[in-house]
ROGU-155098 format. One record per atom (N, C-alpha, C, CB): residue in one letter; chain; z, x, y. Coordinates in nm, 2 decimals. Each point is the difference from the previous one (the first is absolute). Glycine has a CB too. Layout:
% residues N
atom r:A | c:A | up:Z | east:X | north:Y;
...
//
This chain:
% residues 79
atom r:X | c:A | up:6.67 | east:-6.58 | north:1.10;
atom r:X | c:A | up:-0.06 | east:0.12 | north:0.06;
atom r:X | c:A | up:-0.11 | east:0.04 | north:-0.10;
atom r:X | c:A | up:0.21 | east:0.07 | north:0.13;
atom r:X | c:A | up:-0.36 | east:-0.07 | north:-0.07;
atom r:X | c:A | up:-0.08 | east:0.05 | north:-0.10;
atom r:X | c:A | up:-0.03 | east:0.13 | north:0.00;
atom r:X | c:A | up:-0.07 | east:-0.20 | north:-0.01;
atom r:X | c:A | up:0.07 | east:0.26 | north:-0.17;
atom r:X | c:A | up:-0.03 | east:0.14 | north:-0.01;
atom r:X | c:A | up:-0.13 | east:0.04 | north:0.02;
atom r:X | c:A | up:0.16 | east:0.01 | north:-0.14;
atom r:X | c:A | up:-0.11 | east:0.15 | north:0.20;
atom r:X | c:A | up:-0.16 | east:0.07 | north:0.02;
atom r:X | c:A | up:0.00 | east:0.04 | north:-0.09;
atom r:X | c:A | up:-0.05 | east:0.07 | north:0.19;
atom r:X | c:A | up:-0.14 | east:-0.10 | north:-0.27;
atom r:X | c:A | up:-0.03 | east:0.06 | north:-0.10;
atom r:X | c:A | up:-0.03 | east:0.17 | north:0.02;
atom r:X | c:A | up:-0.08 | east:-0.24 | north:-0.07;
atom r:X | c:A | up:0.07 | east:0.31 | north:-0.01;
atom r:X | c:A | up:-0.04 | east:0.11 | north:-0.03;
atom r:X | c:A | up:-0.16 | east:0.04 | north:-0.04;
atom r:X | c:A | up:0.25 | east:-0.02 | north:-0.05;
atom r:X | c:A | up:-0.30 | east:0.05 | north:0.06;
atom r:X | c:A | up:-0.19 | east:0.00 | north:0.00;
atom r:X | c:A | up:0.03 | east:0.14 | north:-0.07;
atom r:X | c:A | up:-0.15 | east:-0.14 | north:0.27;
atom r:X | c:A | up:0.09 | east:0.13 | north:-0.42;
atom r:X | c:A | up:0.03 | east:0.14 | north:-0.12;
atom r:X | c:A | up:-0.13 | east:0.08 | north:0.08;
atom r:X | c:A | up:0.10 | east:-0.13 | north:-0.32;
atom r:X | c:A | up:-0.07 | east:0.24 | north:0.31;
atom r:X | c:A | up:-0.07 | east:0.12 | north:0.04;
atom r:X | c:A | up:-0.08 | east:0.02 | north:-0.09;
atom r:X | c:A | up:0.16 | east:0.09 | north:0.11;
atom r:X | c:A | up:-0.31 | east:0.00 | north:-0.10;
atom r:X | c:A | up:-0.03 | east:0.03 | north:-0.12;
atom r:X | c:A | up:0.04 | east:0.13 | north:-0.03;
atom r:X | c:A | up:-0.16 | east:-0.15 | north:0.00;
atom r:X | c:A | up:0.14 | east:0.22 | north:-0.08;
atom r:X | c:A | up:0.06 | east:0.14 | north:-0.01;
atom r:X | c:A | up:-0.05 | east:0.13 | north:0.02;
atom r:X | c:A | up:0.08 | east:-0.13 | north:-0.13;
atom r:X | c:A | up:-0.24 | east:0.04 | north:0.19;
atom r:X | c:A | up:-0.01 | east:0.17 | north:0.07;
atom r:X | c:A | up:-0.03 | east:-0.05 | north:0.10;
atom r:X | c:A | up:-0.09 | east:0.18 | north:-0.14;
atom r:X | c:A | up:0.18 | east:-0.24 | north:0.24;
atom r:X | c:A | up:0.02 | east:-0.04 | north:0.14;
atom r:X | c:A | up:-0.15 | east:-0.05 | north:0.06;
atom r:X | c:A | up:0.21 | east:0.17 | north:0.03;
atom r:X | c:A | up:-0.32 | east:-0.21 | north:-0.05;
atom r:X | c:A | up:-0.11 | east:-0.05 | north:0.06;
atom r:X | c:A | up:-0.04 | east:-0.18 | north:-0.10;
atom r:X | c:A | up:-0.10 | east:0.33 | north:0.09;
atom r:X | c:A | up:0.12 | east:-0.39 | north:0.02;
atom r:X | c:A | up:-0.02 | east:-0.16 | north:-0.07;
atom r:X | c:A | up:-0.13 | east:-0.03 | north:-0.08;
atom r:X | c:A | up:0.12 | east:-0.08 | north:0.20;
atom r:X | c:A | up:-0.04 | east:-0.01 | north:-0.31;
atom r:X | c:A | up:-0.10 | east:-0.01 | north:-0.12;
atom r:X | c:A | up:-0.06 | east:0.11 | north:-0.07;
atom r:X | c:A | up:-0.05 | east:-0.18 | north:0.10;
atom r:X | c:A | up:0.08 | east:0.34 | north:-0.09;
atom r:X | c:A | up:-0.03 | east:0.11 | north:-0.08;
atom r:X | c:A | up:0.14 | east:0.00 | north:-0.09;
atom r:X | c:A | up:-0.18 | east:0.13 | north:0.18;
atom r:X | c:A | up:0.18 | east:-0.11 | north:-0.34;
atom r:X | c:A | up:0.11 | east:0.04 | north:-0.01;
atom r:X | c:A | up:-0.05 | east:0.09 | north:-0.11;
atom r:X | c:A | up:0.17 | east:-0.18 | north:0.11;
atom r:X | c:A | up:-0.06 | east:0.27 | north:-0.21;
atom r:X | c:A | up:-0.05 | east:0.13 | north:-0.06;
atom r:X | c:A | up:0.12 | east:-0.04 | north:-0.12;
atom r:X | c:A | up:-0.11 | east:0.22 | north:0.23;
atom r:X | c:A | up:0.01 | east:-0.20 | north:-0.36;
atom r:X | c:A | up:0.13 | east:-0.06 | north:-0.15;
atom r:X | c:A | up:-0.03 | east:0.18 | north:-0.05;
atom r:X | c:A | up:-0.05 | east:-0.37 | north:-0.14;
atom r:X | c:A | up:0.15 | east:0.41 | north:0.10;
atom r:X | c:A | up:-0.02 | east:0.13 | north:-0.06;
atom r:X | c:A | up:0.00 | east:0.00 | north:-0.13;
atom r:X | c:A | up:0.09 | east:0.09 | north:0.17;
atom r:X | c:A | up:-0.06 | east:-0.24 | north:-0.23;
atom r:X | c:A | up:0.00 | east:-0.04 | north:-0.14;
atom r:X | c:A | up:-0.20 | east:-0.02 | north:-0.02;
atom r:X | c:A | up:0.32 | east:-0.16 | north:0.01;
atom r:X | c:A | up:-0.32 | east:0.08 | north:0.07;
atom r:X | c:A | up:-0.19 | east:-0.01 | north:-0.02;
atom r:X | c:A | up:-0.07 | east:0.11 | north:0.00;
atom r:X | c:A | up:-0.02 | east:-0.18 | north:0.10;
atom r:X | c:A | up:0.06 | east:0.28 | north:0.04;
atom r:X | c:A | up:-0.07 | east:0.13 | north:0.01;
atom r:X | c:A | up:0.05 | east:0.09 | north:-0.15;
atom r:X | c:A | up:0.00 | east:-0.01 | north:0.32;
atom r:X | c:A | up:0.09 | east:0.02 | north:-0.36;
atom r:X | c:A | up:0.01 | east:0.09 | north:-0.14;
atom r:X | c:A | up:-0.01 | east:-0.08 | north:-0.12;
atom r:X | c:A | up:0.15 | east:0.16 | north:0.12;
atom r:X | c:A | up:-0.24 | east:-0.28 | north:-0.12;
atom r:X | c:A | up:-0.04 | east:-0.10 | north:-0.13;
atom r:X | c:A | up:0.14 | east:-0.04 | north:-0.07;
atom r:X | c:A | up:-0.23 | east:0.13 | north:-0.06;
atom r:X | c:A | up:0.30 | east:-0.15 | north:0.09;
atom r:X | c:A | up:0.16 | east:-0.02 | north:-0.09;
atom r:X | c:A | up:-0.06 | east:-0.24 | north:0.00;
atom r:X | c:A | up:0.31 | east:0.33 | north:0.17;
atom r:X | c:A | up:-0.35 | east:-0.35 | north:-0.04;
atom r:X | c:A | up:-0.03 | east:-0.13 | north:-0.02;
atom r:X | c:A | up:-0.06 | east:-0.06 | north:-0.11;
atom r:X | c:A | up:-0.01 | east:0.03 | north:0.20;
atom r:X | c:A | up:-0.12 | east:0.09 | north:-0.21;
atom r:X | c:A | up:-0.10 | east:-0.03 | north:-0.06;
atom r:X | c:A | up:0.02 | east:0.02 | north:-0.20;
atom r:X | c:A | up:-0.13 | east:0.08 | north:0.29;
atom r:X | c:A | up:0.22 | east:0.00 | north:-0.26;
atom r:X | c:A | up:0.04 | east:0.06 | north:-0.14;
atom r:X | c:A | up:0.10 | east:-0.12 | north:-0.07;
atom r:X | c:A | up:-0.01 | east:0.29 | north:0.10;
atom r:X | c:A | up:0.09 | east:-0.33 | north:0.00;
atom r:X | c:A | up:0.06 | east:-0.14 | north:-0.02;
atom r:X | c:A | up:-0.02 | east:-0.10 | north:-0.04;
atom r:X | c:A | up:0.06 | east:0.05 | north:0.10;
atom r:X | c:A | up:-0.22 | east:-0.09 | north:-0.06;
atom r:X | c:A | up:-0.06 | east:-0.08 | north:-0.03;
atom r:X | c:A | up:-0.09 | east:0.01 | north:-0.12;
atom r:X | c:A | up:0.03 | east:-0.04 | north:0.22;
atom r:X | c:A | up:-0.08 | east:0.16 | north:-0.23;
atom r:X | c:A | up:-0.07 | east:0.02 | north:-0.16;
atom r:X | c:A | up:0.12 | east:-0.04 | north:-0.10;
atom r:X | c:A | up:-0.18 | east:0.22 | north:0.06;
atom r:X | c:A | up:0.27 | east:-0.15 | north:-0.04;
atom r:X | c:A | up:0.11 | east:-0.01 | north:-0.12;
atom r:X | c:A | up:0.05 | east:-0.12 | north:-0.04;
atom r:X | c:A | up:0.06 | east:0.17 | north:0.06;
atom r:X | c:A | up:-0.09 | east:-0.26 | north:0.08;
atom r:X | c:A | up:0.08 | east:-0.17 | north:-0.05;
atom r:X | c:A | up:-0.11 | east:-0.08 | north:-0.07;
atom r:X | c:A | up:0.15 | east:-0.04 | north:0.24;
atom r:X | c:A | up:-0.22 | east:0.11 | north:-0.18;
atom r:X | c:A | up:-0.19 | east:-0.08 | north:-0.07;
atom r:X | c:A | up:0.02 | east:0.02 | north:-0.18;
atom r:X | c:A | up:-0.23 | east:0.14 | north:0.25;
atom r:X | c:A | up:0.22 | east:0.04 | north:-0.24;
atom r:X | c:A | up:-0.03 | east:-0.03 | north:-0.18;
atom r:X | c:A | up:0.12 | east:-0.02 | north:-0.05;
atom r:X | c:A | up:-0.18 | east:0.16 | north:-0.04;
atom r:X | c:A | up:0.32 | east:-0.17 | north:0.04;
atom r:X | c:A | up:0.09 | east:-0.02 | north:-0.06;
atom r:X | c:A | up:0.08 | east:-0.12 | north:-0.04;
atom r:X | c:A | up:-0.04 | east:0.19 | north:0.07;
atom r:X | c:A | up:-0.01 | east:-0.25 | north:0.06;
atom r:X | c:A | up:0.02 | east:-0.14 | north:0.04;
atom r:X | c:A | up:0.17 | east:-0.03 | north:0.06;
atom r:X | c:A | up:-0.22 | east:-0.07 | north:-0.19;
atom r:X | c:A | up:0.30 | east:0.23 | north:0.23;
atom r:X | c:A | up:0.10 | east:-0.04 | north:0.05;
atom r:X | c:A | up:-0.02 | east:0.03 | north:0.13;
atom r:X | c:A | up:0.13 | east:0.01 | north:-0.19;
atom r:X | c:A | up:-0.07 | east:-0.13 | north:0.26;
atom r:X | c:A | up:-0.02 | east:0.03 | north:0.17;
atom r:X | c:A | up:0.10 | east:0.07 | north:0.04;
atom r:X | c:A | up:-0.10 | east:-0.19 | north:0.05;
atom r:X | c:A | up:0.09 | east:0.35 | north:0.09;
atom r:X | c:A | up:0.07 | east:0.05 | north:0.01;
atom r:X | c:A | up:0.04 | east:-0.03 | north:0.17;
atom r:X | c:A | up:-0.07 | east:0.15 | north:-0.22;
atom r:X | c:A | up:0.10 | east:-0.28 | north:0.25;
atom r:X | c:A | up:0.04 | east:-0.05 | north:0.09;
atom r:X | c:A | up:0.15 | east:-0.09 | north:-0.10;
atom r:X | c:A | up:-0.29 | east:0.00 | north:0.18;
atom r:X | c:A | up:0.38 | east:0.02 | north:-0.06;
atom r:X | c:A | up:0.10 | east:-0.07 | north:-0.06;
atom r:X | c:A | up:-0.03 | east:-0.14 | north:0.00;
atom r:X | c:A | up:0.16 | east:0.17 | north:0.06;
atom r:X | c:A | up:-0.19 | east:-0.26 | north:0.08;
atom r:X | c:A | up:-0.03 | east:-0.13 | north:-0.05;
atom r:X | c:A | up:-0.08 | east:-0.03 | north:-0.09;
atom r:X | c:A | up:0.04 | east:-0.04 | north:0.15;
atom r:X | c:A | up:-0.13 | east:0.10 | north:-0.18;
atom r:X | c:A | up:-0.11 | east:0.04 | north:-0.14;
atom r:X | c:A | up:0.06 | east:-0.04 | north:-0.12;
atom r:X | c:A | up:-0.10 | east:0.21 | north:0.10;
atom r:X | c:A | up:0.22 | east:-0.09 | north:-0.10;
atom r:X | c:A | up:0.06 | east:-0.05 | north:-0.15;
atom r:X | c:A | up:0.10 | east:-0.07 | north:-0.02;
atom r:X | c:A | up:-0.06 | east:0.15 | north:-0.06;
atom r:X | c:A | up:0.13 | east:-0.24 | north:0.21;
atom r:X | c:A | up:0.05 | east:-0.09 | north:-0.02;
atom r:X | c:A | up:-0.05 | east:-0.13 | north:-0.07;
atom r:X | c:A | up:0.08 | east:0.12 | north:0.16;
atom r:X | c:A | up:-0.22 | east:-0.10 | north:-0.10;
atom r:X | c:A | up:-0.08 | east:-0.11 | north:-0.01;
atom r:X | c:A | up:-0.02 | east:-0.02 | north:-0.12;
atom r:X | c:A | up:-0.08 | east:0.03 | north:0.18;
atom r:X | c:A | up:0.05 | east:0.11 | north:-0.25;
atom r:X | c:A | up:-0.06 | east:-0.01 | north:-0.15;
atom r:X | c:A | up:0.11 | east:-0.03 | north:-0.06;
atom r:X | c:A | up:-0.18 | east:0.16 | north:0.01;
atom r:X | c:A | up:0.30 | east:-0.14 | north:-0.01;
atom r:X | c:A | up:0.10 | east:-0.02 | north:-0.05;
atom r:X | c:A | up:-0.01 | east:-0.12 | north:0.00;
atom r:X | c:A | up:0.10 | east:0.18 | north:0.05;
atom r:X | c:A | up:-0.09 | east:-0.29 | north:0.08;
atom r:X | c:A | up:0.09 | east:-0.14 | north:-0.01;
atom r:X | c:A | up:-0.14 | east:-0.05 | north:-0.06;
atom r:X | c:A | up:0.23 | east:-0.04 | north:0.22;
atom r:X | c:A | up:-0.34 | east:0.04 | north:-0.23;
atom r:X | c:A | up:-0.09 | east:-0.05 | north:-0.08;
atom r:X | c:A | up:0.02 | east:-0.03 | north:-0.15;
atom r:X | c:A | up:-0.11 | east:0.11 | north:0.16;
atom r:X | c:A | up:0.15 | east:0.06 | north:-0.22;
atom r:X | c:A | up:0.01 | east:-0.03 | north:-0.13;
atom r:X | c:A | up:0.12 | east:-0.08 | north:-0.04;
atom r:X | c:A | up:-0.12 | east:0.19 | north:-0.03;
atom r:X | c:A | up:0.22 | east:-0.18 | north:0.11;
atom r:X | c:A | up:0.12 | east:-0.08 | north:-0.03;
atom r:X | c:A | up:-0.02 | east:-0.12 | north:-0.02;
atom r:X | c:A | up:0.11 | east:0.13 | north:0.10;
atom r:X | c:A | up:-0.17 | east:-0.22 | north:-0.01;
atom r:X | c:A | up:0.01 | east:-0.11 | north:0.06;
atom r:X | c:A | up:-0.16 | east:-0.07 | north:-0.09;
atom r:X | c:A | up:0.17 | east:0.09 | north:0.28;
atom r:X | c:A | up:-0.23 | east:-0.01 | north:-0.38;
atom r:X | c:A | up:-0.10 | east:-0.08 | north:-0.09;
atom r:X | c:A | up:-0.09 | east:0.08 | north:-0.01;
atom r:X | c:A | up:0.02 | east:-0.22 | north:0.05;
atom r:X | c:A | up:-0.10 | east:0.35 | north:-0.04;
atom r:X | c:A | up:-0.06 | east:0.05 | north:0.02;
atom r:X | c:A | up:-0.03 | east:0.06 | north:-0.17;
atom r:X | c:A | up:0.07 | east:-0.02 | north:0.28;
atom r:X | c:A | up:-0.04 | east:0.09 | north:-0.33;
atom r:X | c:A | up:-0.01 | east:0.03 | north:-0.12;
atom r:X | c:A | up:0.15 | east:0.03 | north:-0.06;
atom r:X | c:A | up:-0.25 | east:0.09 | north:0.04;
atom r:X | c:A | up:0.34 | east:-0.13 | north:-0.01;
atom r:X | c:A | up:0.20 | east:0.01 | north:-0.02;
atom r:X | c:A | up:-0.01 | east:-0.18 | north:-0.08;
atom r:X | c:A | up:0.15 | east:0.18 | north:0.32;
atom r:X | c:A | up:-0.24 | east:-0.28 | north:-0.27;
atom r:X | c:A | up:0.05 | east:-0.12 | north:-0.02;
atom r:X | c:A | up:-0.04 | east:-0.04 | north:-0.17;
atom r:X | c:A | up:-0.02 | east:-0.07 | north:0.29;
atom r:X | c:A | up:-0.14 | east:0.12 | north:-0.31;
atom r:X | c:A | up:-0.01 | east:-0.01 | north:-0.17;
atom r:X | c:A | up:0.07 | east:0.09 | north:-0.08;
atom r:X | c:A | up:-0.22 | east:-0.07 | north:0.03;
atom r:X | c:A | up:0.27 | east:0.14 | north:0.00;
atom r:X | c:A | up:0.13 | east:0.10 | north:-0.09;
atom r:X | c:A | up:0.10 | east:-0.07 | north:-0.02;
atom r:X | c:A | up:-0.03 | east:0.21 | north:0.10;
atom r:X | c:A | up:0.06 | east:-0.23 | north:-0.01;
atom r:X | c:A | up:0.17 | east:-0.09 | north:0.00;
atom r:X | c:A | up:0.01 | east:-0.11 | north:-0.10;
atom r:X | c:A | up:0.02 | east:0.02 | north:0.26;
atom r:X | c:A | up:-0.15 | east:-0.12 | north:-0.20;
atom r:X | c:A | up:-0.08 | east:-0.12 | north:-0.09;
atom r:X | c:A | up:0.03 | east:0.02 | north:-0.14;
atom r:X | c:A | up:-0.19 | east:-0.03 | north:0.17;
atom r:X | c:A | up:0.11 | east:0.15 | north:-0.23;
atom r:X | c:A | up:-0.03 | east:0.04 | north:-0.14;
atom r:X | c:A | up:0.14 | east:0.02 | north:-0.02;
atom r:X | c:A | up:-0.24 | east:0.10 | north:-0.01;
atom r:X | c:A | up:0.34 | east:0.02 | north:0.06;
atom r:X | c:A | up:0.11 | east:0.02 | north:-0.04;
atom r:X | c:A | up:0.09 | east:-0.14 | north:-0.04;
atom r:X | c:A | up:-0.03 | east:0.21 | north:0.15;
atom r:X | c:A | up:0.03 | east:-0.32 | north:-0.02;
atom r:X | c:A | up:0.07 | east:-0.09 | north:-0.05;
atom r:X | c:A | up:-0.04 | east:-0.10 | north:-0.11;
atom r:X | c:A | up:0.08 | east:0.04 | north:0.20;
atom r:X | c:A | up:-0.21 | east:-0.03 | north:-0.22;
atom r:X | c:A | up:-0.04 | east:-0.09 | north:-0.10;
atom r:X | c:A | up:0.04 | east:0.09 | north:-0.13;
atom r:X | c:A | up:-0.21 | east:-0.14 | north:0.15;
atom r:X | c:A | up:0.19 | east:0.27 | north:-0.17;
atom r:X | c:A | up:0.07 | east:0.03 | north:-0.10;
atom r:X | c:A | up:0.10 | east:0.00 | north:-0.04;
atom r:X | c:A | up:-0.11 | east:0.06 | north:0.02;
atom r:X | c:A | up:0.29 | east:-0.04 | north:0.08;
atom r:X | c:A | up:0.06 | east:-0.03 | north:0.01;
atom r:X | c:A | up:0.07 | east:-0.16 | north:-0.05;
atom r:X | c:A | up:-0.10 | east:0.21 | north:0.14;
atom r:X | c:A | up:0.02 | east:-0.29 | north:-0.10;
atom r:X | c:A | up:0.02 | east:-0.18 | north:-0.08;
atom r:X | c:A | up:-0.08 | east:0.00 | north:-0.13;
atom r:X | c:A | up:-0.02 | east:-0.16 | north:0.24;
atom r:X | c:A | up:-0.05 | east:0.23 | north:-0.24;
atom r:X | c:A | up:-0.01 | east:0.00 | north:-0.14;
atom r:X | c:A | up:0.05 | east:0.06 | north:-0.10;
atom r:X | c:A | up:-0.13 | east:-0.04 | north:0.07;
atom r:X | c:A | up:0.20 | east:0.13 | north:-0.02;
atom r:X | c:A | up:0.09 | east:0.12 | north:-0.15;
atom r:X | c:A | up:0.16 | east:-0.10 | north:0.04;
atom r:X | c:A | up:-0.13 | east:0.37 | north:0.02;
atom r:X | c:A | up:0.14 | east:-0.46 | north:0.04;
atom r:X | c:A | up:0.10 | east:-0.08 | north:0.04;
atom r:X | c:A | up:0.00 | east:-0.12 | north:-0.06;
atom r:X | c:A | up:-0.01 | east:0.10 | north:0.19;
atom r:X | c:A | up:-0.09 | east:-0.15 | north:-0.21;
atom r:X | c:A | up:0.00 | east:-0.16 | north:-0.10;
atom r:X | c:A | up:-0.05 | east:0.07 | north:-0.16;
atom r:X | c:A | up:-0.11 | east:-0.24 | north:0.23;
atom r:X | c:A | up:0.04 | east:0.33 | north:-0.23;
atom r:X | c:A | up:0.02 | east:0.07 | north:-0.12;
atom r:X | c:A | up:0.13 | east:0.01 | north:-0.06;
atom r:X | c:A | up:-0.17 | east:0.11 | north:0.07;
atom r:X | c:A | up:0.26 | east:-0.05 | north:-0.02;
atom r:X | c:A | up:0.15 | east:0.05 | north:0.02;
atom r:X | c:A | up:-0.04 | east:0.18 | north:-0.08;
atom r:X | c:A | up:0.18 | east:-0.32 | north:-0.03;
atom r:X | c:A | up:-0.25 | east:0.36 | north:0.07;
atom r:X | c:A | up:-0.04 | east:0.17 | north:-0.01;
atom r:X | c:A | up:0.14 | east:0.07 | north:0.09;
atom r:X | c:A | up:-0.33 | east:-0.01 | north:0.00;
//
């Protein structure tokens, strides 16, 4: 049996008009300056993103690198 979709409304009931109260009082816009200069994104996939970046090689991978190369070396030293 196939389902009837649902057709989303817009939210001030007249098609293709719709009204953000976030845009009309700048909160969007304010969101977006702040991610700009600070460089953290205030979208959650944002800072997932930024997150699994650094993890996965992004500036996390030459730390680690340096750590372990120091690490083998205070190790065959015997420090």
């Amino acid at each position: 049996m196939a389902r009837r979709r649902r057709r989303r409304r817009s939210n001030t009931g007249i098609p293709g008009l719709s009204f953000s109260w976030k845009r009309a009082l700048g909160v969007s816009r304010a969101r977006q300056q702040f991610a700009r200069k600070t460089g953290i994104p205030t979208t959650r996939s944002g800072l997932y993103r930024k997150i699994g970046r650094s993890m996965s090689g992004g500036c996390l991978l030459p730390l680690l690198s340096a750590l372990l190369l120091i690490g083998l070396v205070l190790t065959i030293l015997g420090i």
